[in-house]
N, C-alpha and C positions, 0 to 999 in steps of 0.2 A: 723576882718571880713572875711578877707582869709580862716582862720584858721576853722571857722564857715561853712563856705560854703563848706570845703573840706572835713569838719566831717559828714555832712547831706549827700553832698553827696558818700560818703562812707555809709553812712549806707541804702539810697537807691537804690546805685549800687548793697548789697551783700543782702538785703531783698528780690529785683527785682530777681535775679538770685536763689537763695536758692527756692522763692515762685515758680521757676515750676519745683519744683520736683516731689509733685503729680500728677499736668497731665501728666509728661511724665511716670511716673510709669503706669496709665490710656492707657498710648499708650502701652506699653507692654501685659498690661494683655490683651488689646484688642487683639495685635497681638497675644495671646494662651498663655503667659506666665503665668506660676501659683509662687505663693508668696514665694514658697520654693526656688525656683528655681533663681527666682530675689534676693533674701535675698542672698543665696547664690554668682550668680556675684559680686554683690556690696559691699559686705565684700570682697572678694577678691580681687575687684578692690581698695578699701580700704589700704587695707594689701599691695600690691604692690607700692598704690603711696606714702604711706605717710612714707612705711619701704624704699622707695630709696630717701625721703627727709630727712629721719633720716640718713641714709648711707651716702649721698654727706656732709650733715655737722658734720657729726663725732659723732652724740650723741650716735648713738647706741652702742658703748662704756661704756655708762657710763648711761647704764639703771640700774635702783635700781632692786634687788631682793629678798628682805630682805621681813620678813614674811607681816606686815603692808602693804607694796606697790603690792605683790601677792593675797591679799584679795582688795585693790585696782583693781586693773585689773582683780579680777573674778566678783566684783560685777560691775564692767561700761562694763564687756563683757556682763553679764547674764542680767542682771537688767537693763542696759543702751542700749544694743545693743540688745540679740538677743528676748529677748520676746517685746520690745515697737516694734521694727522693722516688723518684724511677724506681729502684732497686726494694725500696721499702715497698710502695705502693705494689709493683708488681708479685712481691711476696704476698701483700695483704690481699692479692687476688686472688692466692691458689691455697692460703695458708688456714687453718682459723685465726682470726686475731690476737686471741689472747698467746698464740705460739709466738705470733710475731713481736706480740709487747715483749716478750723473753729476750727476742735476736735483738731486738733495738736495746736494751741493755748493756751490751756489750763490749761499748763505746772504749770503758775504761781499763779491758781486758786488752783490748788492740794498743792501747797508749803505751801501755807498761813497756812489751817486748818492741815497740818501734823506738822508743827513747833509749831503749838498752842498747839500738844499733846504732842509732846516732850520739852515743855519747854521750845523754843529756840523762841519765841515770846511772845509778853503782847497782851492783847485783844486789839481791837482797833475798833471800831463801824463802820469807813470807809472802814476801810478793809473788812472785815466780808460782808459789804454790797457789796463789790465785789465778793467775792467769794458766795454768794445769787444769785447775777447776772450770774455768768457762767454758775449755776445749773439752772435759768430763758430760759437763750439760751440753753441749750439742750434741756430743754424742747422743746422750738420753734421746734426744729433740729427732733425730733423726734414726732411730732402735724404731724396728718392723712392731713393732707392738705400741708405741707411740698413738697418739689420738689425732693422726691424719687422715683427713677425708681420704686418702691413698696410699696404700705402701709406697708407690715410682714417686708420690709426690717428696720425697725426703729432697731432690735435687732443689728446690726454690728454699730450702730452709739456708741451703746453701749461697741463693739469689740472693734473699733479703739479709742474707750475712755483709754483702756486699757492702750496706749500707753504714754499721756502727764503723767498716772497718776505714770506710772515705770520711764516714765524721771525724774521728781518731786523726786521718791522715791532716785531714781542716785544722782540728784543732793543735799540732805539734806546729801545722804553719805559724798560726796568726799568735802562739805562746811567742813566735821566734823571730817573727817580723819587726823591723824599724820600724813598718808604717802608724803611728800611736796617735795620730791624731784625731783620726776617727772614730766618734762612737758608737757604741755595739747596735744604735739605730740607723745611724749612717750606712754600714758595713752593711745592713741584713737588707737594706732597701736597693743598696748598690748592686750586691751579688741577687737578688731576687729579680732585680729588672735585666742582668745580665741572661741569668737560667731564663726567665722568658722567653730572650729574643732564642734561644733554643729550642723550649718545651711547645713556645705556640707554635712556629713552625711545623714541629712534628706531630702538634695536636691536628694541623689542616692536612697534613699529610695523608694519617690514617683514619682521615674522616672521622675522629674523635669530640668535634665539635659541631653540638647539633641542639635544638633546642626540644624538650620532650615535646611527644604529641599533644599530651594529655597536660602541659602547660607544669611549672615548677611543683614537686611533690615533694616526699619524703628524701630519697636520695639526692637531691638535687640541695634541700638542707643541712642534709648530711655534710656534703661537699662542704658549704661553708659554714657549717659548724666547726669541721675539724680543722680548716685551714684559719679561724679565730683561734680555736683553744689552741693551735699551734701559736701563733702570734702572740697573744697575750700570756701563754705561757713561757714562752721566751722569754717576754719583759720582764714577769714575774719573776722569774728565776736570774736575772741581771740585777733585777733590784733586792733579791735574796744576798748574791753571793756580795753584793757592795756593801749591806747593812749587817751581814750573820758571817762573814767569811767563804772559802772556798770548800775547807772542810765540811761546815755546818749543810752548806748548799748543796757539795757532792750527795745529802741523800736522800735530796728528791729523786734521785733515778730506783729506788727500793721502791717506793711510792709511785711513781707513775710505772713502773711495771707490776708491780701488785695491784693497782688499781683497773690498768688496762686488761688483766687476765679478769676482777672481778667486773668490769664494765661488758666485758664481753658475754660472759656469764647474764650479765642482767639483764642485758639489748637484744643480743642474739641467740642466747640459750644453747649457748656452748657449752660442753661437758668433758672434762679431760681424764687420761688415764694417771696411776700412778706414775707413767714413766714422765710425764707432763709436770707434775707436782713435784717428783724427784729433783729435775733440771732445773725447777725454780729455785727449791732448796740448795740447790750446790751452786748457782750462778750466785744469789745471795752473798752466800760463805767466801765464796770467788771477792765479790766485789767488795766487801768487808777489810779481806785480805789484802787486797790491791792499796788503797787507802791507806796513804801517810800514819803514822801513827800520831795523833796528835786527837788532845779530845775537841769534839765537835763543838763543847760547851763555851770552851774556851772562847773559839773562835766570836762568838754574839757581844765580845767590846769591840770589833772593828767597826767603824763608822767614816763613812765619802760624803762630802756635802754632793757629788758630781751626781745627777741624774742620769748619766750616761747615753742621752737621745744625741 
């Protein structure tokens, strides 16, 4: 029962935390931040904490370099980090947050129908009726009555769709890769310092890098607040699914999208219509659906000695 209650609550401590990362990205753009520019910090706050967690325990030693695990780390740079990231941020510009905590949900709806093309699933009537469902809620998400600063703005819900559907594409990679030597700290520091050499670039580019007048504020915290609770919510959620299994961990995404709609709410005092609440309702039921059958409970005798840094 211990064992029970310290797994839930882990998985709503790292849900809670990871869900405000879009309002605080929200607080940024407000403060004048543009998406180049935040992309940019964040990888590189990235790149700093996660290569001196690799430094204090010695791995960085013994990062793989071999051809496999270098198309590894260009496809979770390119494909995992700098285009979904881009594509989220730039949604969380035009978007309210809490719409966008919804789209980033959707990760698991894009898996289903790509594995059915490549073979790597059998049909399945419940599933299928999941991923119906997800396409149901954005409809919602994007209905003229919807709680958009804009009717024209429906097209970014569109943008930041972009992003669960490159996660999705990441993750059928790296399910499918030889490269295994790597772990999931190695990977996310490799493909982070990759997306840099792209995102700084284009952060110098569009003059997106500048230091405020009036010296580091609110959004400037913002920035690395959300690029931490990114990071350590990752961790968190690697050290979930190795001690609770895949199932039990698939549902921190209920959670950090329920929380990022109520964090948005709290921060920025966001307010949504029925059609808003509706799509959360049916994405829910969606990703329910999608979900192996198999109880979650179960899953809390798996046990890794591997820390997987």
């Amino acid at each position: 029962m211990k064992r029970l209650f310290l797994a839930y609550a882990a998985l709503f401590a790292i849900g809670t935390a990871w869900g405000s990362s879009m309002p605080l990205v929200k607080i940024a753009v407000g403060g004048g931040h543009v998406p180049t520019g935040i992309m940019a910090v964040q990888l590189g706050l990235t790149v700093v904490v996660v290569g001196a967690i690799l430094g204090l325990s010695g791995r960085w030693r013994q990062i793989p370099l071999d051809a496999a695990h270098l198309r590894l780390y260009g496809v979770v740079g390119m494909i995992g980090m700098a285009i979904p990231h881009f594509a989220s941020l730039t949604g969380t510009a035009h978007l309210p947050a809490g719409v966008m905590s919804i789209i980033m949900s959707l990760v698991p709806l894009f898996v289903l129908p790509l594995s059915l093309v490549l073979g790597l699933e059998g049909f399945r009537p419940r599933r299928l009726i999941g991923v119906l469902l997800g396409g149901v809620a954005i409809i919602l998400l994007t209905a003229p009555e919807a709680s958009l600063p804009a009717p024209g703005l429906w097209v970014w819900v569109l943008v930041g769709a972009v992003a669960p559907l490159f996660y999705a594409l990441e993750g059928m990679y790296v399910s499918q890769t030889p490269a295994r030597q790597a772990g999931p700290f190695v990977v996310l520091w490799m493909g982070s310092a990759l997306a840099l050499m792209i995102a700084l670039p284009l952060a110098i580019v569009t003059g997106a890098l500048h230091w405020p007048e009036d010296g580091l504020g609110v959004p400037e915290l913002a920035i690395a607040g959300s690029g931490a609770v990114s990071v350590f919510g990752y961790a968190g959620y690697i050290a979930l699914l190795r001690h609770t299994g895949p199932v039990f961990g698939a549902q921190v995404s209920y959670i950090v999208t329920g929380m990022g709609v109520v964090w948005a709410m709290l921060l920025l005092g966001e307010r949504y219509s029925n059609w808003v609440w509706g799509a959360l309702a049916v994405l829910f039921v969606g990703l329910f659906l999608v979900q192996p059958r198999r109880n979650p409970l179960d899953e809390l005798r798996v046990e890794t000695g591997d820390d997987g840094v």
